[in-house]
N, C-alpha and C positions, 0 to 999 in steps of 0.2 A: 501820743498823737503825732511824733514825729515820723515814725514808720508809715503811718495811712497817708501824711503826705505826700512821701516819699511815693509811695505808689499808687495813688491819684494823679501826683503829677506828671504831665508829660502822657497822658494815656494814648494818645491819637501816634504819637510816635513809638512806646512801649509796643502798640501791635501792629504796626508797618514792620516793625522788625523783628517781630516772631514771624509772622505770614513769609516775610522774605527768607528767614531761618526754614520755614516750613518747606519751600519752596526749591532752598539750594539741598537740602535733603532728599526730595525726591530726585532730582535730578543726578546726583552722587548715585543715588542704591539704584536708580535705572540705569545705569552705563554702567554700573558693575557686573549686573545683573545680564546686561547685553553683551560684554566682552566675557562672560565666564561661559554664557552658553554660545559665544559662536566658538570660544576653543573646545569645549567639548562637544559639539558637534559637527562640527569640520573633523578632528580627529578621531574618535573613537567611533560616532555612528554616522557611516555613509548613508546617504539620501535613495531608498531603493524603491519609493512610491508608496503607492498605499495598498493598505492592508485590507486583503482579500480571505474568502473561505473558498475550500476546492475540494469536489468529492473524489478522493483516489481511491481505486478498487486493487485489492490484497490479489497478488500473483505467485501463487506457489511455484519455487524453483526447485526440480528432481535433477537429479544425477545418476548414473548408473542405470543399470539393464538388468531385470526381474531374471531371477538362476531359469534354469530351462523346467520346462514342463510349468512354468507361470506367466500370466502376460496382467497388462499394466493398462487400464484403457484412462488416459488422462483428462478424456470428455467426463468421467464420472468421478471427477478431484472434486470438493466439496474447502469452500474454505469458512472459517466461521470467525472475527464479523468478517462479511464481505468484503468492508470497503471503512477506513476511517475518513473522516469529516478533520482536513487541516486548514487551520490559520496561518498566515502568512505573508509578508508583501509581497506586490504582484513580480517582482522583475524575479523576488529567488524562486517562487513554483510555477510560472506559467510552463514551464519546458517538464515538469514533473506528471506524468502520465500514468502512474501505477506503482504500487509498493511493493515492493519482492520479497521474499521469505529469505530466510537464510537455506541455502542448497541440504536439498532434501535426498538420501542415497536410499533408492528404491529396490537396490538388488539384496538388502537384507532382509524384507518382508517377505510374508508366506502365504498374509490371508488378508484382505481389509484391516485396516487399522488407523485409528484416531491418531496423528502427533501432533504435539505440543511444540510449536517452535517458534523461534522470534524472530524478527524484518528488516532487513536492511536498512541502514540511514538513507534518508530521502537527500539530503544535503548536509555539506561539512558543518562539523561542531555539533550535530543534533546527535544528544544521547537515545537512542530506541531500544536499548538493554531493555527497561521494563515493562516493553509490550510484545505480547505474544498471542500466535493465532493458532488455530486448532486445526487440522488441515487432514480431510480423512483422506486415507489412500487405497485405492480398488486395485488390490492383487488376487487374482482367482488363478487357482488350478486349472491347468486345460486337459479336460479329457480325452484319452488317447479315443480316436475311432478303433473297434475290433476291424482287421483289416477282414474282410468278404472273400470268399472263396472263386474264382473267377468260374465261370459253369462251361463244363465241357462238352462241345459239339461235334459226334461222328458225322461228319459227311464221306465217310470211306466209299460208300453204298448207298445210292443214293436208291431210292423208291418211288417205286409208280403207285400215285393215287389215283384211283378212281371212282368215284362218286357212285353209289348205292351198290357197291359191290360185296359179294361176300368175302373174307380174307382167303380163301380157299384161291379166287378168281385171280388179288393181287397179288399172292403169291409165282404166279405163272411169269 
């Protein structure tokens, strides 16, 4: 019976000082909580705005000149996807306008051709190693014209026509 007094007694003061207990606790683990994330992010993550989506279309980049008697029409470049769809804060892609291929050398092609190639980083630290677009290339043969025989015209001797005549008459 001595314990249940023990803690019976005094009850109105036993929970003023747990509440107050309760109370310097929170206060402790929110100012800790406040000084750990303004050092990590003051330092490691600058403030770049907020996070936007931006449709950027795939820009195939050629190099080099199709060997002779081949031409290269690059209105008929074909790229596959188009265009990928990025996230990102606003301040690092508003200035980002298009994704470029890695340079593509066109003077080794013969005939149309599918390649497989991968896209340059849009901005630093972005790994783009494992995407790759499919980018068909329109190289045709150009066929030679047969050159034309240019048509040869005597005017040495020149001839009188005359209208309902026998050859006999323009002969004279």
């Amino acid at each position: 019976m001595g314990l249940f007094k023990i803690i019976a007694n005094n009850f109105w003061l036993k929970t003023i000082a747990l509440v107050l207990a309760g109370i310097t606790w929170l206060y402790v683990s929110q100012e800790m909580d406040i000084d750990y994330k303004s050092r990590t992010s003051a330092e490691l993550l600058p403030d770049y705005g907020k996070m936007v989506t931006k449709k950027l279309f795939v820009k195939a980049i050629f190099v080099g000149e199709p060997s002779n008697n081949y031409k290269f029409n690059v209105n008929d470049v074909e790229v596959e996807p188009e265009y990928f769809m990025v996230a990102g804060f606003k301040d690092v892609i508003k200035d980002i306008n298009d994704i470029q291929t890695d340079p593509i050398d066109v003077s080794r092609y013969r005939r149309t051709t599918v390649y497989e190639v991968g896209i340059q980083p849009i901005a630093p630290n972005i790994d783009t190693s494992k995407f790759r677009v499919r980018v068909t290339i329109p190289v045709e043969k150009i066929e030679e014209q047969p050159k034309q025989q240019p048509e040869i015209l005597n005017f040495a001797e020149p001839k009188k026509i005359v209208p309902n005549a026998s050859s006999e008459e323009v002969a004279k």
